[in-house]
C-alpha positions as CSV (number, residue, x, y, z in Angstrom):
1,X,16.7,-13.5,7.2
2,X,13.0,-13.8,6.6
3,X,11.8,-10.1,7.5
4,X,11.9,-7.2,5.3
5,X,14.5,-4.9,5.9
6,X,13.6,-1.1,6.7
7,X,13.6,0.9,4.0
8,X,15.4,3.7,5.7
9,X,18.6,1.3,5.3
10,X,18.0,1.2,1.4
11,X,18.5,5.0,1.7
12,X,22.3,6.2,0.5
13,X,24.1,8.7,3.3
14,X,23.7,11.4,1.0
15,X,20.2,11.2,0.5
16,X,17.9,12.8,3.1
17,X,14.3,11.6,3.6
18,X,11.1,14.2,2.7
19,X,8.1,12.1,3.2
20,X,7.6,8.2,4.3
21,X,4.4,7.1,4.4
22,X,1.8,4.0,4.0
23,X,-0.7,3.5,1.4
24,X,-4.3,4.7,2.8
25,X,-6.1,2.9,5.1
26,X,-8.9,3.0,2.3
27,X,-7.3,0.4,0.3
28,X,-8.1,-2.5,2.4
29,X,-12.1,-1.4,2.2
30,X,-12.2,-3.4,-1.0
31,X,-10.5,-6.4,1.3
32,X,-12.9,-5.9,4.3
33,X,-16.0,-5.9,2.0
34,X,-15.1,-9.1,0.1
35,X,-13.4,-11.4,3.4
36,X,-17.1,-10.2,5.0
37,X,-19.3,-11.0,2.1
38,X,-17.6,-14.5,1.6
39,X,-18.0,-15.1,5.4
40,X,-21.4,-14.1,4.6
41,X,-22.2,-16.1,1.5
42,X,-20.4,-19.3,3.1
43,X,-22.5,-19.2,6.3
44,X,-26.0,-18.5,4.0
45,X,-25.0,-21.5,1.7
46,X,-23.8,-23.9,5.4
47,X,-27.3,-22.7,6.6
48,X,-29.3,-23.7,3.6
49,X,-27.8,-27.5,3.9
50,X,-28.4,-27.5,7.2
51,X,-31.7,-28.4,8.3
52,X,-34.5,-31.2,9.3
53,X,-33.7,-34.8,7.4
54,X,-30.2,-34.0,6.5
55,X,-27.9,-36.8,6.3
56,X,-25.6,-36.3,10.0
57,X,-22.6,-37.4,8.2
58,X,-23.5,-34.4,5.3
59,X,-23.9,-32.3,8.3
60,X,-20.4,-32.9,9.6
61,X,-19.0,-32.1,6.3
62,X,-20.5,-29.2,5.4
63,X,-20.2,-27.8,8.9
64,X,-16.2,-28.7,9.1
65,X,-16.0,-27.2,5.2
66,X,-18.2,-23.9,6.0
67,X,-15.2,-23.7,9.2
68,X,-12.1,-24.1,7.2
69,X,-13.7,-21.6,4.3
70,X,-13.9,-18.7,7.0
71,X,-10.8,-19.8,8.6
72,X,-8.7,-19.5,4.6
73,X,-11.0,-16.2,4.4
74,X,-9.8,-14.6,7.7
75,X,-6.2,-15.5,6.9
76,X,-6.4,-14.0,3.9
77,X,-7.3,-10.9,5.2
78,X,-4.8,-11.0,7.8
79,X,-1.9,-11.7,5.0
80,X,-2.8,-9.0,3.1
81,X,-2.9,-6.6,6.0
82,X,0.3,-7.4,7.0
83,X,1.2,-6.2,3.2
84,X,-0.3,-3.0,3.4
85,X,1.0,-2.7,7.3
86,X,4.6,-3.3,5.8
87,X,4.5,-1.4,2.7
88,X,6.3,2.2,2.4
89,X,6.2,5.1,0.0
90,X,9.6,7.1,0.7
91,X,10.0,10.5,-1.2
92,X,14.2,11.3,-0.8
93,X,15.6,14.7,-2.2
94,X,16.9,12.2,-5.2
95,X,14.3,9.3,-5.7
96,X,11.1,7.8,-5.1
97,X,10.9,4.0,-3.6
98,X,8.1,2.1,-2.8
99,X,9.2,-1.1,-0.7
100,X,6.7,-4.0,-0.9
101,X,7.1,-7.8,0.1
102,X,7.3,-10.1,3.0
103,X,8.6,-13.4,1.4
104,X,9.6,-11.4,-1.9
105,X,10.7,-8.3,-1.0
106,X,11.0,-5.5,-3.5
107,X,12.0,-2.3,-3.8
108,X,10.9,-0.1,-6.7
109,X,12.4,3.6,-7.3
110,X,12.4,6.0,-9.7
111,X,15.5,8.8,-9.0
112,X,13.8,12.5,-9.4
113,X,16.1,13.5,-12.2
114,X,14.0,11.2,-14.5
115,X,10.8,12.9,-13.8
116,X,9.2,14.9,-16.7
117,X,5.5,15.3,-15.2
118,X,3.5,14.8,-12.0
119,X,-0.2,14.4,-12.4
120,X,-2.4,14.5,-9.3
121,X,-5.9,12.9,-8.8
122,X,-8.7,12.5,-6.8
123,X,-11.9,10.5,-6.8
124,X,-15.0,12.0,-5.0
125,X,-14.0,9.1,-2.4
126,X,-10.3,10.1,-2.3
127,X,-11.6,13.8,-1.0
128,X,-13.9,12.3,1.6
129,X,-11.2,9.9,2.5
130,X,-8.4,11.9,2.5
131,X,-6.0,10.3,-0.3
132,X,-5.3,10.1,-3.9
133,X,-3.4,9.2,-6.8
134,X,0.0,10.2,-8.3
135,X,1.2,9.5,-11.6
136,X,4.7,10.1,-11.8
137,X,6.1,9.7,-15.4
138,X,9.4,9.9,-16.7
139,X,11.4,10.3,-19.7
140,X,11.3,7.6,-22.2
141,X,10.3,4.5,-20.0
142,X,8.2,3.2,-18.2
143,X,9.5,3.0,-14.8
144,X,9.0,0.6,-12.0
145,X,7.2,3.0,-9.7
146,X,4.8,5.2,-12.2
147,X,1.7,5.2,-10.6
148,X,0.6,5.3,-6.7
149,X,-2.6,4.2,-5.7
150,X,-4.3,5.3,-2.2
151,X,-1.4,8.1,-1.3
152,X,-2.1,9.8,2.1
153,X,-1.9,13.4,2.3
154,X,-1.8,13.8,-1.6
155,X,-2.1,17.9,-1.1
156,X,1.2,17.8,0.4
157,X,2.9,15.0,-0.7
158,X,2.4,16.4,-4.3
159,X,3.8,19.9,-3.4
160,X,6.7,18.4,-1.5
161,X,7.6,16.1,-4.9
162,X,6.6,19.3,-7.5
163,X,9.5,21.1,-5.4
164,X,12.0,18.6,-5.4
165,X,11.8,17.7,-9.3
166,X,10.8,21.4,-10.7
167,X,12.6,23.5,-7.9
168,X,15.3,25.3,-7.5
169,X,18.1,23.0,-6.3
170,X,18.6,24.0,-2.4
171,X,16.3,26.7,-2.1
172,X,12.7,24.6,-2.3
173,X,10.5,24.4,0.8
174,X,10.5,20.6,0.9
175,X,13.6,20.9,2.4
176,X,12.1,22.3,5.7
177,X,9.7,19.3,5.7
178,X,13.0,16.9,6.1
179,X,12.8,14.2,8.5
180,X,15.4,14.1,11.0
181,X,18.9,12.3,10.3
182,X,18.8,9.2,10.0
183,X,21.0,7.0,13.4
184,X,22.9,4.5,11.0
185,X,24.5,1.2,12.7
């Protein structure tokens, strides 16, 4: 099957879900600014051929190339919205996965137990916008899922994730913030 499976069913019946989330709308600014700026750029340049004692067949060509520029633009944009749209940050009483991937799907984790430090950031931008970055590093490795980019709600995704690592087992407050069970098939 082409589609991505839902990362809920990557989940193991034991485990119960904390927090599942998206990557901030914020990271497809840097997307928005460059599909419009090329759009821009290629209609300047198309407009700068076009003119008074231009060859008609150079006219056709430029015109049908300036089209198919901004059409591979727009598609690109659209592809890597569907990325972000499809991408999920799940926080479980055990692990952290990130599930990325339409073609390629992966799915990186990082169980809790392995967690020797959090580190929290935020950019002047990440406070306006409302996200921020976690740094989640373990003991001895590098694992697959150390760093997270854009996360929503960093305030209390961060307290939920200091709980469950540096807690006491049972008695932290993330477990209140527990999403509903899961309906298995």
């Amino acid at each position: 099957m082409l589609a991505p499976r839902e990362i809920d069913e990557y989940l193991l019946p034991t485990e119960r879900r904390v927090i599942r989330v998206r990557q901030h709308w914020a990271v497809m600014v840097k997307h928005i600014w460059q599909t419009a700026l090329f759009i821009i750029v290629v209609i300047g340049v198309e407009q700068l051929l076009d003119g008074p004692g231009v060859d008609p067949v150079l006219d056709v060509v430029v015109d049908n190339l300036a089209f198919y520029l901004v059409v591979v633009a727009v598609l690109r944009y659209t592809a890597l919205s569907i990325l972000w749209w499809i991408e999920r940050i799940v926080i479980t009483d055990k692990r952290v996965m990130i599930a990325q991937g339409i073609i390629v799907h992966n799915v990186g984790m990082m169980p809790l137990g392995k967690v020797t430090d959090l580190t929290f950031q935020r950019s002047l931008s990440g406070r306006m916008l409302g996200y921020g970055t976690m740094v989640v590093e373990s003991a001895g490795q590098i694992q697959a899922l150390n760093r997270i980019d854009y996360m929503p709600r960093p305030e209390e995704i961060y307290e939920a994730l200091s709980e469950l690592v540096f807690g006491e087992k049972g008695k932290t407050r993330a477990t209140g913030m527990l999403a509903k069970p899961r309906w298995r098939r």
